[in-house]
C-alpha positions as CSV (number, residue, x, y, z in Angstrom):
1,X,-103.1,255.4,-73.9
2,X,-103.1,258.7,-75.0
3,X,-99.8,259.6,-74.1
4,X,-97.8,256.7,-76.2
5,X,-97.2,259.2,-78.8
6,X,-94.3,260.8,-76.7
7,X,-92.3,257.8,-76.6
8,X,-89.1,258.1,-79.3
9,X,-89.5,254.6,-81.5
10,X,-86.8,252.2,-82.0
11,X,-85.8,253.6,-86.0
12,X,-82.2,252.3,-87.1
13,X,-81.7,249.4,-85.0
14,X,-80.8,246.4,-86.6
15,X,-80.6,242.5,-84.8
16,X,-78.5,240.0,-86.1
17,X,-76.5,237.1,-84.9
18,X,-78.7,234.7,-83.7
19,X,-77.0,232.0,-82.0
20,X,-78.1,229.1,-80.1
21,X,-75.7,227.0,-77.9
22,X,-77.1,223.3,-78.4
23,X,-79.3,221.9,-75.4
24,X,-78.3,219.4,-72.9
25,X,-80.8,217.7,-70.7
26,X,-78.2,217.8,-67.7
27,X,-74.5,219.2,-67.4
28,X,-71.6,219.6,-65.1
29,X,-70.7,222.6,-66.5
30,X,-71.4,226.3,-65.1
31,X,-73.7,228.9,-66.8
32,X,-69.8,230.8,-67.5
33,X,-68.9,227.9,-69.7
34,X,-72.8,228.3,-71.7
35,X,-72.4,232.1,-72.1
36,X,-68.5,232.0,-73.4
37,X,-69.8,229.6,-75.8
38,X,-72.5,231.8,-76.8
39,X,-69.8,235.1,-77.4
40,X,-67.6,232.4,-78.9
41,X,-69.9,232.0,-81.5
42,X,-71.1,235.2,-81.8
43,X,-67.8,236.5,-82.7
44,X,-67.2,233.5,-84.8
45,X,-70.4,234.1,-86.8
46,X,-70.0,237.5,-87.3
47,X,-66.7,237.8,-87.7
48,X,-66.2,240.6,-85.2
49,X,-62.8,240.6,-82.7
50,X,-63.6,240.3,-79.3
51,X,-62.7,243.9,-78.6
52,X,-65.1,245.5,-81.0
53,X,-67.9,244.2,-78.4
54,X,-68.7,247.7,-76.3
55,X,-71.8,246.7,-74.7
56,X,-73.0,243.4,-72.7
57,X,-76.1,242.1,-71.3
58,X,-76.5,238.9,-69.6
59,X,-79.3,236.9,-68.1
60,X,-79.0,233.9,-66.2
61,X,-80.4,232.4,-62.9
62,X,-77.4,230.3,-62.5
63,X,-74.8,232.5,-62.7
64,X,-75.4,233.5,-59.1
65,X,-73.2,234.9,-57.4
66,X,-71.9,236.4,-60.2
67,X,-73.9,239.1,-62.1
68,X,-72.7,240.4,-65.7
69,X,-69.3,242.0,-64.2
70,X,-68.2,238.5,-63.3
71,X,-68.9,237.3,-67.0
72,X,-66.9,240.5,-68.3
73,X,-63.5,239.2,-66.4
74,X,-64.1,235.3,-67.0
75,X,-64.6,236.2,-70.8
76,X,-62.2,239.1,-71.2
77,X,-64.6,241.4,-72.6
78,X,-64.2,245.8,-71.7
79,X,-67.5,246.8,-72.4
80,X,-68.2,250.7,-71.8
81,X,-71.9,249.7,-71.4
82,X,-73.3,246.8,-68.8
83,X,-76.5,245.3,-68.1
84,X,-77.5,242.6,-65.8
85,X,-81.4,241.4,-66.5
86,X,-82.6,238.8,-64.2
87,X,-85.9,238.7,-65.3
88,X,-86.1,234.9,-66.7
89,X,-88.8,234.4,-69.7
90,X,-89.4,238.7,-70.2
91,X,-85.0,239.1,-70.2
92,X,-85.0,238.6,-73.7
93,X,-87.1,241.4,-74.6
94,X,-85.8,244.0,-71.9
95,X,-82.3,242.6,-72.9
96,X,-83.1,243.8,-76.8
97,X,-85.0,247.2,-75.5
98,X,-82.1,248.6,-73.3
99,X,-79.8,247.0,-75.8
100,X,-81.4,249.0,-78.9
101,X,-81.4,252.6,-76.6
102,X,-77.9,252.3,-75.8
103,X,-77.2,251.5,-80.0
104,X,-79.5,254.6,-80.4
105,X,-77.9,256.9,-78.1
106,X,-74.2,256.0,-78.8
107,X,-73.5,254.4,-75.5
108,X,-72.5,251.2,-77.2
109,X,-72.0,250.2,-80.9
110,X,-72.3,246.7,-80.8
111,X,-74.4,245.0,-77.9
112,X,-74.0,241.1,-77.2
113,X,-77.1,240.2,-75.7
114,X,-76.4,236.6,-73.8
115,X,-78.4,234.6,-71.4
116,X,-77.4,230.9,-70.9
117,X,-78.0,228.4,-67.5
118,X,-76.7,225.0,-66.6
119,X,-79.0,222.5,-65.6
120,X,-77.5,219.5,-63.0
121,X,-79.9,217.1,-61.3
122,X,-80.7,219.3,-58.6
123,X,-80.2,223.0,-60.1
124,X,-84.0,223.4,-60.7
125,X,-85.0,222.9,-56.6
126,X,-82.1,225.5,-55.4
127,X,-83.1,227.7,-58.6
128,X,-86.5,227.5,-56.8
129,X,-86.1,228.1,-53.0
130,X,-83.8,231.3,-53.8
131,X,-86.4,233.1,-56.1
132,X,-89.1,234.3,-54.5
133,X,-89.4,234.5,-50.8
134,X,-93.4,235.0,-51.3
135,X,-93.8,232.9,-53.4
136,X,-92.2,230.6,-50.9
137,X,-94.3,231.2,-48.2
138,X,-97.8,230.8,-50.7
139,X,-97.2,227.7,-51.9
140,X,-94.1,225.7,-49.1
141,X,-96.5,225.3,-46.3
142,X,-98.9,223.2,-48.6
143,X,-96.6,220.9,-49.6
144,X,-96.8,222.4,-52.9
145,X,-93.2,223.9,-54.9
146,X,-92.2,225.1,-58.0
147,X,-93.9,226.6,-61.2
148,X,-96.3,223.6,-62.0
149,X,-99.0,223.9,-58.7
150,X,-98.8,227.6,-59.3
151,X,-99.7,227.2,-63.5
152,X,-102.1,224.8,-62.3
153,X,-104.4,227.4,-60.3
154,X,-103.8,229.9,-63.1
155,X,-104.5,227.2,-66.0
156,X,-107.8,225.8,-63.8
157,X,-108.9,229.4,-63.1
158,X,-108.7,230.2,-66.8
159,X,-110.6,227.0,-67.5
160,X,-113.6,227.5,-65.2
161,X,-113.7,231.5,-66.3
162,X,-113.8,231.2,-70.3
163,X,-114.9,227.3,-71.0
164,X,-111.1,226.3,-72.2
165,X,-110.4,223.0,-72.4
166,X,-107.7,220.4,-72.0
167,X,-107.6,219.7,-75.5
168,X,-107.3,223.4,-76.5
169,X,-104.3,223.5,-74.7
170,X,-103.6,220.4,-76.2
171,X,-103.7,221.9,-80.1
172,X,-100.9,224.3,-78.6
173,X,-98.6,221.8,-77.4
174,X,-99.1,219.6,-80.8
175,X,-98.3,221.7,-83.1
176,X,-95.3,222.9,-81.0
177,X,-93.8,219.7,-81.6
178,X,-94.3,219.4,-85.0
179,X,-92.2,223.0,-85.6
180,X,-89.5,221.0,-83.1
181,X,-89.4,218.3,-85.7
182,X,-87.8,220.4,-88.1
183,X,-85.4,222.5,-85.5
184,X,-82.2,220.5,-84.8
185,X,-81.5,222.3,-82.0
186,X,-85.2,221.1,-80.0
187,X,-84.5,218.2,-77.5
188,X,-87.8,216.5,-78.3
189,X,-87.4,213.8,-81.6
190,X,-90.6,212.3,-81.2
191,X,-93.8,213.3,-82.5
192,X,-97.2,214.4,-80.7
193,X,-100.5,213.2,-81.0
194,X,-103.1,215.1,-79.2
195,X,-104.1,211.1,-78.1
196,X,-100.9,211.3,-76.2
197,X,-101.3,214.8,-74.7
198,X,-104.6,214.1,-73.0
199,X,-103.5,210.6,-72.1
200,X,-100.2,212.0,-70.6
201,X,-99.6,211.6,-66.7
202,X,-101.2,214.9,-64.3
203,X,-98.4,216.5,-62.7
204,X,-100.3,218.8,-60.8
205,X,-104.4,218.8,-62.4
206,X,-105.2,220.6,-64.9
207,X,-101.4,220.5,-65.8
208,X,-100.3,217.2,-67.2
209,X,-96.5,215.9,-68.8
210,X,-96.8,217.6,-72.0
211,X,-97.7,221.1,-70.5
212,X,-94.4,221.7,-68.9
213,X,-91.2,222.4,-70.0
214,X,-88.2,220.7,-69.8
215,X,-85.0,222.2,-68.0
216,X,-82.2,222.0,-69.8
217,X,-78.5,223.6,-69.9
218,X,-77.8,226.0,-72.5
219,X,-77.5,229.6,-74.3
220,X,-79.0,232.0,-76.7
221,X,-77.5,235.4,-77.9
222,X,-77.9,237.8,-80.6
223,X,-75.8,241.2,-81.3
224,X,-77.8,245.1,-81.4
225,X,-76.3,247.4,-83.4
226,X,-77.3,249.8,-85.9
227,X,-79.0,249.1,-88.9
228,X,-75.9,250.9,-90.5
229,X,-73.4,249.0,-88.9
230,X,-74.7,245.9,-89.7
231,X,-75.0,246.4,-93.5
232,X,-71.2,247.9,-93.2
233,X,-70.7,244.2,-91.9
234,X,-72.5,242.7,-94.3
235,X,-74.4,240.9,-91.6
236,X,-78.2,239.3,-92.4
237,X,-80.5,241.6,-89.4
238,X,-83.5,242.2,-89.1
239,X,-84.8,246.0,-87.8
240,X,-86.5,246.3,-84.8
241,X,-89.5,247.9,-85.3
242,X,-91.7,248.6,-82.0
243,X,-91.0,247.0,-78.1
244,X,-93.3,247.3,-74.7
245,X,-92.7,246.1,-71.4
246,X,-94.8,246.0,-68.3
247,X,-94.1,244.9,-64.5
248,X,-96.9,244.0,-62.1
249,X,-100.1,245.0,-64.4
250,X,-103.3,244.1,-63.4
251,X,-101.9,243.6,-60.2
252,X,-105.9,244.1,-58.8
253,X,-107.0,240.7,-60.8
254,X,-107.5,238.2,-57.8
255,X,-105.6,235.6,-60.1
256,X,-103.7,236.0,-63.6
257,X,-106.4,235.9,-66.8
258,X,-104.4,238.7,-68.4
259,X,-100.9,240.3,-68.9
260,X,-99.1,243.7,-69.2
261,X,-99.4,243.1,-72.9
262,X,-102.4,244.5,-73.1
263,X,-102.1,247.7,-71.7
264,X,-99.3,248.8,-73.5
265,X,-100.3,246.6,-77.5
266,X,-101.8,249.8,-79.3
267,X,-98.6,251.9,-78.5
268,X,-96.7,248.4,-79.8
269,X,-98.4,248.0,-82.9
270,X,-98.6,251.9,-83.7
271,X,-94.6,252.4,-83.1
272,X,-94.6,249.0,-85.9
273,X,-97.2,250.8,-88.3
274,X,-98.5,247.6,-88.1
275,X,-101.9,245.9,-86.7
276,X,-102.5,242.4,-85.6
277,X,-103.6,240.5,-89.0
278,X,-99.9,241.8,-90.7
279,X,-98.1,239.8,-88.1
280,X,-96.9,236.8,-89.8
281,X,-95.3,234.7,-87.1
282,X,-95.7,234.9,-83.5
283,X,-93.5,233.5,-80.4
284,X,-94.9,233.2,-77.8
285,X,-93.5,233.0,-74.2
286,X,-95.0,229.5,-73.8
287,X,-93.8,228.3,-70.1
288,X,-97.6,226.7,-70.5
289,X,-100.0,226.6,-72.4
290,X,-102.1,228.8,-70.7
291,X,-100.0,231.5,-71.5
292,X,-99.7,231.2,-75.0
293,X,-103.5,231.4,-74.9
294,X,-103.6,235.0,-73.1
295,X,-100.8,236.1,-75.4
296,X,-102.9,235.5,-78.5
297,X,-105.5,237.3,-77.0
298,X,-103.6,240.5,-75.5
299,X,-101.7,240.9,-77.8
300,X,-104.5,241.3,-80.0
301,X,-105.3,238.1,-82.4
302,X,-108.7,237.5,-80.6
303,X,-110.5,239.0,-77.7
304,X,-110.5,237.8,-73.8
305,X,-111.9,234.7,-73.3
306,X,-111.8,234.1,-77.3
307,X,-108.5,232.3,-77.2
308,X,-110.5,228.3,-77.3
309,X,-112.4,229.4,-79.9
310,X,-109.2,230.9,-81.6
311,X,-106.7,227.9,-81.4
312,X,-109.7,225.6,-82.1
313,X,-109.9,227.3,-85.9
314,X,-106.3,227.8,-86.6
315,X,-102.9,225.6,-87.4
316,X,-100.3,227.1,-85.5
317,X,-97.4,224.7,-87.4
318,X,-94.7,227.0,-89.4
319,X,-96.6,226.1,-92.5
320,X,-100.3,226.7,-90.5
321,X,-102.5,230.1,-91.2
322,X,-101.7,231.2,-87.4
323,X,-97.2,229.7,-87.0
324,X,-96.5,230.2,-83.3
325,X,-93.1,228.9,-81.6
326,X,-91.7,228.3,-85.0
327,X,-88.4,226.6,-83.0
328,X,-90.6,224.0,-81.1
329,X,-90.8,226.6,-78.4
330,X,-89.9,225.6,-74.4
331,X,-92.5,222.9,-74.8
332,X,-90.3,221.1,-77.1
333,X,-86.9,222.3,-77.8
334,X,-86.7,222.7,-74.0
335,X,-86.0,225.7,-71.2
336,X,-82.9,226.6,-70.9
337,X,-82.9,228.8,-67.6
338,X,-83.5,232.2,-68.8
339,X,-82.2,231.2,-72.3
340,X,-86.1,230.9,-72.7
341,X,-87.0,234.1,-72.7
342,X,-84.3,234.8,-75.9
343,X,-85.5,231.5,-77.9
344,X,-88.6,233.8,-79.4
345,X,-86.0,236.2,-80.3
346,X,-82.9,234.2,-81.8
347,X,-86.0,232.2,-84.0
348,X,-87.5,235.1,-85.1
349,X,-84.3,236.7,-86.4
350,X,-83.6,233.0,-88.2
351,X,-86.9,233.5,-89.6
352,X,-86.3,237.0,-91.0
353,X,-83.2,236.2,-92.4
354,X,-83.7,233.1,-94.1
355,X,-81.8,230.7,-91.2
356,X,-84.9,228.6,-90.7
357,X,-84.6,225.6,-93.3
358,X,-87.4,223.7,-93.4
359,X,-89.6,225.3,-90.9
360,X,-89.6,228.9,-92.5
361,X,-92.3,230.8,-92.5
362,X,-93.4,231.7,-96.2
363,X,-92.9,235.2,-97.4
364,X,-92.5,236.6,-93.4
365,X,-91.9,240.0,-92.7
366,X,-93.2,240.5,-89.7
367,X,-92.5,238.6,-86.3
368,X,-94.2,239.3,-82.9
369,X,-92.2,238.3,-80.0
370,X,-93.8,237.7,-76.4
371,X,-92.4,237.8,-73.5
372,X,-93.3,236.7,-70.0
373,X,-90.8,236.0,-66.5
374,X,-90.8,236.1,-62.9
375,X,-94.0,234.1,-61.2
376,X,-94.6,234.7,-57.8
377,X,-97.5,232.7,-56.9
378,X,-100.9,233.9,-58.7
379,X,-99.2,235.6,-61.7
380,X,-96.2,236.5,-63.3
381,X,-94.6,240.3,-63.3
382,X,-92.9,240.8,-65.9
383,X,-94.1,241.1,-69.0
384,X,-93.0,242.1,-72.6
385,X,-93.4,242.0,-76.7
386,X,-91.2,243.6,-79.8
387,X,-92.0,243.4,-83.7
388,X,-89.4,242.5,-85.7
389,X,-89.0,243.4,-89.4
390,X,-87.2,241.8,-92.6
391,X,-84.7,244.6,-93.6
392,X,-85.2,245.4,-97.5
């Protein structure tokens, strides 16, 4: 910890742009057709031409085999700085980070960071057996596949270690889908009573319907440029104040009860000049509910094993003393491939610039933004967070 003071912070950086290509349960189209839609309206809501776009990121899982120099020649773009950030729910984040450097070192002036997926009836099962080859081998000779046995161990492991309960969980997932109520964009209409969460079919005990996310087709992207550019365009931004990311931490923990947040949160919260209690809205990565709960606590809210007690005192709703997942969140606007790792982000920004309508956040200036990507059995590796500011 003693060394964070090295690190140069992220001054001058400005986010703005958010953009959010509307959900489809299914779709026939490709992930090419979901990003172009995304620039299309990046450049359409910024005003920008095509050619003034000099850097690119883009994460997607099914974009494969194309990576990010594909997307360049489908979409006619030149950039003189590429990334390609397969990293699912943490993309967003690392997408913004490397994004914001490049803006800072005059490698690019104006980033479009994009991450968009289809979803066809049997995307989600070939998404699967291609991901991780350990992870295929832990869980394929059990009969057991995909994300929800694995969050099941994690989420039951949790439970036994710090007392959680179902309806803990439960208090994360309702007021989730009362902030989706208010985001036209969120897939889910209906409301949630934490009746209906506990009474909701097990999918894989302790995780039942209501703690899983829905895959869907669709995009998010924002544009990183610097805070000087962005007033020259008369663009709403907010600055980016502080990021961390960490990849395999704790990797000594026999199962997941914590993330990389936590090592690297005081470095986070100093580069902000901020603590915990000035945060004003938090999204979480929230692939389950589980892992909303270990954000709140390391990322600082509440100590280890506190979370329970923590959600059990607080309204997380956009109009709550604690809002988390503002937009409804995966739970209930829905997944979009790796498009769910930049929902946090495109929200926040919404948020700080007064985009939200009815579910804005009173008087917010600060957002925290977790992120989280890349399970592999026991845990996840990849993990993130930035702090976002309202620009005066």
């Amino acid at each position: 910890m003693a060394h964070f003071h090295t690190r140069k912070g992220y001054e001058g950086v400005a986010v703005a742009v958010p953009v959010t290509v509307p959900y489809e349960r299914y779709s026939t189209r490709g992930a090419h057709w979901f990003l172009g839609q995304a620039l299309h309206a990046l450049l359409q809501q910024s005003g920008l031409e095509k050619a003034q776009i000099d850097g690119l990121t883009v994460s997607s899982f099914s974009l494969v085999p194309d990576t990010a120099v594909g997307v360049t020649q489908h979409l006619g773009l030149s950039p003189r700085w590429l990334d390609h950030i397969p990293t699912g729910g943490a993309s967003g984040v690392m997408a913004l980070r490397r994004a914001a450097r490049a803006v800072q070192c005059g490698d690019a002036n104006i980033v479009a960071c994009l991450a968009g997926d289809t979803n066809h009836v049997d995307s989600f099962r070939q998404t699967l057996g291609a991901f991780s080859d350990f992870a295929r081998d832990a869980t394929y000779p059990y009969g057991a596949g995909g994300p929800n046995s694995m969050f099941a161990f994690i989420t039951d492991h949790y439970m036994r270690q710090y007392g959680a309960t179902r309806a803990d969980f439960g208090r994360i997932a309702v007021d989730q889908r009362s902030n989706a109520l208010k985001n036209p964009n969120a897939l889910f209409k209906k409301p949630l009573t934490l009746d209906e969460y506990l009474q909701a079919k097990a999918i894989s005990n302790p995780i039942h319907l209501f703690d899983c996310v829905m895959p869907c087709a669709g995009a998010e992207a924002f544009l990183v440029m610097s805070e000087a550019k962005a007033r020259e365009l008369g663009l709403p931004h907010a600055l980016l104040r502080g990021a961390i990311e960490r990849h395999n931490a704790y990797a000594d923990d026999p199962v997941m009860v914590r993330g990389g947040w936590r090592v690297d949160r005081d470095e986070l919260y100093a580069m902000a000049g901020a603590q915990p209690a000035d945060i004003d809205l938090i999204q979480t990565y929230d692939d389950y509910p589980v892992i909303v709960m270990m954000q709140f606590e390391d990322l600082g809210f509440c100590d280890k094993g506190e979370g329970p007690a923590f959600v059990r005192e607080r309204r997380m709703t956009h109009d709550g003393d604690f809002p988390n997942n503002t937009s409804g969140g995966q739970l209930s606007a829905g997944q979009a491939g790796a498009a769910g790792g930049f929902l946090g982000l495109t929200e926040t920004l919404r948020q700080l610039t007064g985009q939200a309508g009815e579910r804005a956040v009173a008087d917010a200036q600060l957002g925290l933004v977790g992120g989280f990507g890349m399970v592999t059995y026991d845990r996840c590796l990849c993990t993130g967070a930035v702090i976002l500011g309202k620009s005066a």
